[in-house]
N, C-alpha and C positions, 0 to 999 in steps of 0.2 A: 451479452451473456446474461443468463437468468439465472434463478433458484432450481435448481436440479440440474441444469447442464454440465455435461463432462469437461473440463477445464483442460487444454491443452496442453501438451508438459512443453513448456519454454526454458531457455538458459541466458543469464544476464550479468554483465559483471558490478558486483556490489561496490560500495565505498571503499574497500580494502583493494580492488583492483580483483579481486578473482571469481573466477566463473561459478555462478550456483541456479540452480532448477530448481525448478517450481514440486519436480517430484521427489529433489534429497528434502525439501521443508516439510512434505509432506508424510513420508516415513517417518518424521518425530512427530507426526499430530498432525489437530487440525493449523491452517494457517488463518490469519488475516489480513491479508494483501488491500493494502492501503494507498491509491492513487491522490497525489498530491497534484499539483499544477508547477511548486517551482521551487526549490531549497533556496531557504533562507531570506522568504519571505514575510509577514507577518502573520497570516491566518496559516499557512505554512507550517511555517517553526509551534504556532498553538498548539494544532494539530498532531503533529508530532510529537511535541513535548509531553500532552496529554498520553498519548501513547505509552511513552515510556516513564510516567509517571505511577502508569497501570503495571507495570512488571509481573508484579506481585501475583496482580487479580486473574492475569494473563495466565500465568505460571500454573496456577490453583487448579484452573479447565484446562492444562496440557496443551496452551496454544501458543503458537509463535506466529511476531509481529512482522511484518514485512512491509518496506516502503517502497514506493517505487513511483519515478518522475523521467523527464525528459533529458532532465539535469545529466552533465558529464559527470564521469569518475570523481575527477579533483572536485569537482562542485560538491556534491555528494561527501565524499569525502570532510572538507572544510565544514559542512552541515553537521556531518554527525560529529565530529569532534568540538564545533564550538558549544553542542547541546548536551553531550555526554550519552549519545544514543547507545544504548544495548541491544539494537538489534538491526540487522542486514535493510540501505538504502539500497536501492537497483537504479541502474542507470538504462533509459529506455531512448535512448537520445533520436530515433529515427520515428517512434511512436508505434513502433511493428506490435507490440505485445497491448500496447494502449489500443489500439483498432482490434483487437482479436475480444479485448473484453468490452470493447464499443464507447470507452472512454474519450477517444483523441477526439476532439471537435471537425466538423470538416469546412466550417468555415472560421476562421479568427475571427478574436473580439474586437471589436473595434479601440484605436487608441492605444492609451497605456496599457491594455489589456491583453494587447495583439500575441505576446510573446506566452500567454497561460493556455495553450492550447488541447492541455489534458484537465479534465473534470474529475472534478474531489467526489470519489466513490471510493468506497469500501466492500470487499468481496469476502465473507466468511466461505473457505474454501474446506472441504471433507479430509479426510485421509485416504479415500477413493477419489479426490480432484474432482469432486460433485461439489456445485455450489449450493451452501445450505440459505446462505442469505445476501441477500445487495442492498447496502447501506447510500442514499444518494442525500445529500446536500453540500451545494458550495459554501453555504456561510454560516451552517452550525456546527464550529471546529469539535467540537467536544463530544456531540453526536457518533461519531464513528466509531470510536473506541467503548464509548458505552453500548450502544446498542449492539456492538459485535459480541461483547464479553454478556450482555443478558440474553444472545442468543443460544454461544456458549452455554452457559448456565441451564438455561430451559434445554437443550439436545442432552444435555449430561445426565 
């Protein structure tokens, strides 16, 4: 998925165990749908944390966070509770919704790495589920949430 493409409306269950679509997030705003690789990992939980460090800046441009990983319910779960997350983890445990945005890798990393099979991207998503922007790096945590929220800013 690119910049302008229509984003497909999907349904996933969050940290709290219940079902939520990509198109109830998008009735309150824009979203920023945030692929992670693995809860409760180290560039992971940065990531993250940066996120919801942001609330505020989030709040300001009318945007809501969204996470989303491969990670089970309870993983998910145990995440946003040990980081004090305010906002909806998605559990994608089959990688269906990761392949749609072209996230899931189609070959594993080699090693200790084998099990991060989703790619750290960031998808600034419209209130029409038009993507406005695609954020990609695995190892500049803090990038994602910045650069979503100056895009915010500059569409505003």
């Amino acid at each position: 998925m690119d910049k302008g493409d229509l984003v497909p409306d999907f349904t996933l269950y969050d940290h709290k165990g219940q079902q939520r679509s990509l198109s109830e997030f998008t009735a309150a705003g824009p979203v920023v749908l945030f692929f992670y690789p693995a809860a409760m990992t180290r560039g992971c939980t940065m990531e993250s944390c940066h996120f919801r460090d942001l609330a505020a800046e989030f709040a300001e441009v009318g945007a809501q966070r969204v996470g989303i990983s491969a990670d089970a319910v309870d993983r998910q779960r145990e995440f946003a509770e040990a980081n004090g997350f305010d906002y909806p983890l998605l559990s994608d445990p089959d990688g269906a919704v990761a392949r749609v945005f072209g996230v899931r890798r189609k070959v594993a990393l080699p090693g200790p790495l084998a099990a991060l099979r989703t790619r750290r991207w960031t998808f600034v998503i419209g209130t029409d589920r038009r993507i406005i922007a695609v954020i990609k790096s695995e190892t500049q945590m803090e990038a994602h949430a910045n650069e979503a929220l100056e895009v915010l800013r500059t569409a505003a």
